[in-house]
N, C-alpha and C positions, 0 to 999 in steps of 0.2 A: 329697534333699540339695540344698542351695544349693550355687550355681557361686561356684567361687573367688574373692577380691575380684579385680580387675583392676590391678597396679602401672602407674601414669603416671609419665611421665620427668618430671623434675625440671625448671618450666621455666628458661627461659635459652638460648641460642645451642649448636646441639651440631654433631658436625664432620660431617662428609660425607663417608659412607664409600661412597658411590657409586664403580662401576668405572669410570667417566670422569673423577672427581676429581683434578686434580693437586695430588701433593703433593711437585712435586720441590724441591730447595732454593734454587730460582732461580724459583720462583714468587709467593711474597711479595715479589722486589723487583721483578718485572713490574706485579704487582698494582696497587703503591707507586705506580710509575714512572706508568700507565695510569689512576689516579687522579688523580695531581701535573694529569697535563695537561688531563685532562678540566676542573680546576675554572678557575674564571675568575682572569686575573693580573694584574689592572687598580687601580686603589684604589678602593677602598671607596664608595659613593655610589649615586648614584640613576642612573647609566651602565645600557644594555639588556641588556648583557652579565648583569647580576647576576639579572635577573627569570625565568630558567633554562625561558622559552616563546620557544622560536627563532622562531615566526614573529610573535612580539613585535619580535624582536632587527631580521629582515629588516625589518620595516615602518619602524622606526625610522630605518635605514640607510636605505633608501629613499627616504626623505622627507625625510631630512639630504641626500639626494644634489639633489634636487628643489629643497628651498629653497638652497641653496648656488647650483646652478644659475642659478636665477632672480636672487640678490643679484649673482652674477657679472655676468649680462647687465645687468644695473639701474648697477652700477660703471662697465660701461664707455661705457655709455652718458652717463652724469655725467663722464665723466673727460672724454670728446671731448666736452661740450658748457658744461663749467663752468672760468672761468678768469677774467684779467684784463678778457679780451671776451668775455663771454654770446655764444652762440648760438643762435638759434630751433631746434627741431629739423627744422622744415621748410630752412631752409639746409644744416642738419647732415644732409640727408639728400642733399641735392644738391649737396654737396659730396664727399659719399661716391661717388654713383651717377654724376655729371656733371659733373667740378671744369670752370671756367668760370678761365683764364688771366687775372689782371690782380683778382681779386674778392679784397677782403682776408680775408674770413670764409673761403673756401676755403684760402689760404695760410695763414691761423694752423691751420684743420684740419688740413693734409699735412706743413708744415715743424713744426708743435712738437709739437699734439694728440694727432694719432696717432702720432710716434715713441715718447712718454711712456706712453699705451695700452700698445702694443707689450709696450715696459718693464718696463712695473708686472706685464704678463702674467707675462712669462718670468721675473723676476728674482722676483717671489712667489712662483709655484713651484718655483724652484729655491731658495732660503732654504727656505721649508717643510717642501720631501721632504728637503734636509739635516738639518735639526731633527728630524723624525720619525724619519732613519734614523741618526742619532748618538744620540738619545736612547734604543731600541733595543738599539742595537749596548753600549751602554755601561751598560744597565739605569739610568741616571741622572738623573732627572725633571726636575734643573736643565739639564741640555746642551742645548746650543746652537751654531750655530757661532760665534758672537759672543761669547759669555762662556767658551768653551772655544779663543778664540785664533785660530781656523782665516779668519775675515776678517782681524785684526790681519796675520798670517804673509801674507797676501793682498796685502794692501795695501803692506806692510814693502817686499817682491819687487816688484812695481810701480815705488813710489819709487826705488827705489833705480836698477832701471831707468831712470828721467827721469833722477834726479838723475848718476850716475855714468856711463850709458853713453849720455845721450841719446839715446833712444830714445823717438821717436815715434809706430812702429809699431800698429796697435789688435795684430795678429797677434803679435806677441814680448812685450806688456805681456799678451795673453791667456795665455800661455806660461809668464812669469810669475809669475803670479796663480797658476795651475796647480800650479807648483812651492811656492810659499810656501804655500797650502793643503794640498797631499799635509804638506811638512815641519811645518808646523805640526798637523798630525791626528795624525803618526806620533808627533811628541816630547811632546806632551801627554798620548796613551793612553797611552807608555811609560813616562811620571813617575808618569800614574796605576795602572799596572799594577804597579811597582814593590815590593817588598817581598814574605812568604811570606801575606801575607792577598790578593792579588789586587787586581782592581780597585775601588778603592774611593770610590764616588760624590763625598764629602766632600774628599779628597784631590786627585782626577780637577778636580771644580771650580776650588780654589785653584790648582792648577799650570796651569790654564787664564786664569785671571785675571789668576796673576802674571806669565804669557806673552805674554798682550795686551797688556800696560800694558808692559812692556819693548819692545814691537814699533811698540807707539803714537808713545812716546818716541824711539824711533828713524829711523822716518817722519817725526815731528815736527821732527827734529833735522836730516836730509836736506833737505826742502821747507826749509824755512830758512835754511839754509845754499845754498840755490840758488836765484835767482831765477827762474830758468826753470821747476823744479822745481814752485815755486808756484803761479808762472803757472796752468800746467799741470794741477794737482790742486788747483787753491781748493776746486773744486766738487765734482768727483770723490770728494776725500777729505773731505767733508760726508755723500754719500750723493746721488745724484742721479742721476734718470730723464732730462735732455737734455742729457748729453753725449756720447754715443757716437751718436746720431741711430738713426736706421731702418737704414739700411745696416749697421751697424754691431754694433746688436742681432739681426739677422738672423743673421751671419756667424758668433757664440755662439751660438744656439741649439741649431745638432744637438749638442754637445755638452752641455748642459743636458738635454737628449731624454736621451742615453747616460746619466746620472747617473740619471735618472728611470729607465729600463729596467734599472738597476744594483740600485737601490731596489725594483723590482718582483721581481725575482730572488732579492734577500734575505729578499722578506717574511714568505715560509710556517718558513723557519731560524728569522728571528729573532721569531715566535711559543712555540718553542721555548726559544731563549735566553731570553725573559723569565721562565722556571722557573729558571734558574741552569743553571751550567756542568753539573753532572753529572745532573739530569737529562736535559739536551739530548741530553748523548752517550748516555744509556741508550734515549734516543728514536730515535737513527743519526744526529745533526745532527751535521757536521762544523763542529767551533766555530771554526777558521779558518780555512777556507774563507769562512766565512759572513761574518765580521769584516774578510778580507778587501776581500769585493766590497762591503761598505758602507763601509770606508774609499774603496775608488775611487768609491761612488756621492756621500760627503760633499765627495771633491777635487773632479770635474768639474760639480756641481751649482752648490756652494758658489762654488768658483772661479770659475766663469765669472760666474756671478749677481755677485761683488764685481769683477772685469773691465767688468763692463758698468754698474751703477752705484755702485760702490764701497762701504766697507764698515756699509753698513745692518744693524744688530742689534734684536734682540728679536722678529725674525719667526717663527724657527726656535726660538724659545722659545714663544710664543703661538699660535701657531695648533694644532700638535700635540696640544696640552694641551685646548684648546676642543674639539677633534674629539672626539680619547678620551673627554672627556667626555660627549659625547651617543650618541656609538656603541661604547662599550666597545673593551676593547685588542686587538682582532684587526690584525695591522698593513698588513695589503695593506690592508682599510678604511682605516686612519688614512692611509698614505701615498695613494690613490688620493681621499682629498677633501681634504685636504691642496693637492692638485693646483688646488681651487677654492677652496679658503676662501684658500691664502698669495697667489692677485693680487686676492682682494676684500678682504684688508688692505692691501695694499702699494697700492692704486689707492683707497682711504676716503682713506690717510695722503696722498696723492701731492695730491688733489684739496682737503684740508685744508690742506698746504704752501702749492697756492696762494691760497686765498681769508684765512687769518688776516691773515696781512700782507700790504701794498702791493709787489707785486713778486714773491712768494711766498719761499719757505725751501728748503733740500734735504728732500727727506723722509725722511733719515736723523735731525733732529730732531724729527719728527712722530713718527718709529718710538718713538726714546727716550723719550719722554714719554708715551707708550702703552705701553711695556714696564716703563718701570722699576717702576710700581706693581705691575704685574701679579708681575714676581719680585720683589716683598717680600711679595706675599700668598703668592705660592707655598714661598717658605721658612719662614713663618710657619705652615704651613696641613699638617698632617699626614696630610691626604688624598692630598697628592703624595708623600710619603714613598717610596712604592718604586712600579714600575709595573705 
């Protein structure tokens, strides 16, 4: 006699009746949840992130870390030796190692050179890690602190200081700067939080905008109306790397440091957040908590950065965005080269300021005319659509 035919299961997916199987009712939204984050939450594009060989992903970071490096040391190098007076780099070096009292190549190195150096370090990377950690915090690929109000609210508190309470302190206009920033982050995210749909990117923008341009006006209306005022902030409220000097930017800086170390605290949370609120929390990310410390890392960054050379936009929009681009959205990455790509733009624009024209410009109008293209491509361009 022939053996029986053999029945084969029908193919297709079948369950898993193993005695290890979970099948409780909170396991398919683990699953979900455990999924959500594993996949990449960046846009779309030729980013390392998407090519799903991590030590693809490392090498790329790597090497982004390496070349940024290198255009840094290259910046500032041109920064101390490119101006209204060239410098040999042989001067420039013996000006650095052995300044020589009475030699004018050394005085323009100590008195302008290197406070403007200095400057463009601190004040890039503190606009940058603000940009990267408000953009973040707020899932919103336009945010900035310059188009979301937080230098206007800056600047407003400053003036206002000169103009009404005369106040020429660097210490009480840092102060400030400090308070007009916090207030400015807090009333913005709150018009954009506003309503039963949450926060919402398109909304969050315009109440940013039309917060600046109130705060603009009203700075504008101050300096004006005061001649001391003006005096005072010609240049400042341009945008400008020599007014505060060396001392001066020194005295901000551990505070710009705290912003940064605010922003490094935040970063592994708001990897999280970039899945959306309920994920995050199915993940245990305390959503503010997290929101929180990146608002205090957007005030002390921001803030002091527009204290020291007032309020310069379109950094904290640009540089964030070129990172994520070449190393996908992990954000301790973004913020930690952020750290070196926002002063080898602020010290390109700084060293352009001076050479276009005779005398040079603030580099607050180098910025703008380097940014403004940049966000019309980027609202145009549906790759940045979410992040």
């Amino acid at each position: 006699m022939s053996a029986p035919p053999v029945r084969r299961p029908p193919p297709g997916p079948t369950a898993d009746t193993s005695p290890t199987a979970d099948h409780s009712p909170g396991a398919d939204n683990r699953a979900s949840v455990a999924t959500a984050a594993a996949e990449p939450t960046g846009p779309p594009g030729p980013g390392p992130d998407h090519t799903g060989r991590p030590g693809a992903v490392l090498a790329v970071r790597l090497a982004a870390t390496g070349v940024l490096a290198v255009l840094l040391a290259v910046a500032v190098t041109v920064s101390l030796a490119v101006g209204d007076r060239p410098i040999d780099p042989g001067v420039l070096v013996d000006a650095l190692t052995d300044p020589i009292d009475g030699n004018v190549d050394h005085l323009v190195v100590w008195a302008s050179r290197i406070p403007r150096t200095v400057g463009g370090l601190v004040v890039g990377a503190g606009m940058a890690v603000a940009g990267a950690l408000i953009q973040a915090a707020t899932r919103n690929p336009l945010a900035d602190p310059g188009i979301l109000g937080v230098n206007a609210g800056a600047a407003f508190c400053v003036a206002a200081t000169v103009a009404v309470l005369g106040v020429t302190s660097l210490h009480l206009q840092l102060w400030a700067a400090l308070v007009g920033a916090l207030a400015a982050t807090v009333i913005v995210l709150a018009i954009g939080a506003a309503g039963r749909a949450g926060t919402d990117p398109v909304r969050l923008t315009l109440a940013g905008v039309a917060f600046a341009a109130v705060m603009a006006g009203l700075t504008t209306a101050l300096t004006l109306l005061n001649a001391h005022a003006f005096d005072a902030m010609r240049s400042w409220g341009a945008g400008s790397l020599s007014v505060r000097g060396l001392q001066g930017t020194l005295q901000c800086t551990p505070l710009i440091i705290a912003g940064i170390i605010a922003a490094a605290v935040a970063a592994r949370s708001l990897n999280a957040v970039a899945l959306g609120d309920d994920l995050a929390r199915g993940l245990g990310v305390r959503i503010a908590r997290t929101r929180v410390i990146a608002v205090i890392g957007v005030t002390l960054a921001c803030g002091t950065a527009t204290a020291i050379a007032g309020p310069i936009g379109f950094v904290g929009l640009m540089v964030p965005h070129v990172v994520r681009w070449f190393i996908g959205p992990n954000q301790g990455w973004i913020i930690g080269l952020s750290l070196l790509a926002g002063p080898v733009l602020m010290l390109t624009a700084d060293v352009l300021a001076r050479v276009v024209t005779p005398g040079g410009m603030p580099v607050g109008v180098v910025t703008a005319f380097l940014g403004a293209p940049v966000l019309i491509a980027m609202a145009r361009s549906k790759a940045v659509s979410t992040l």
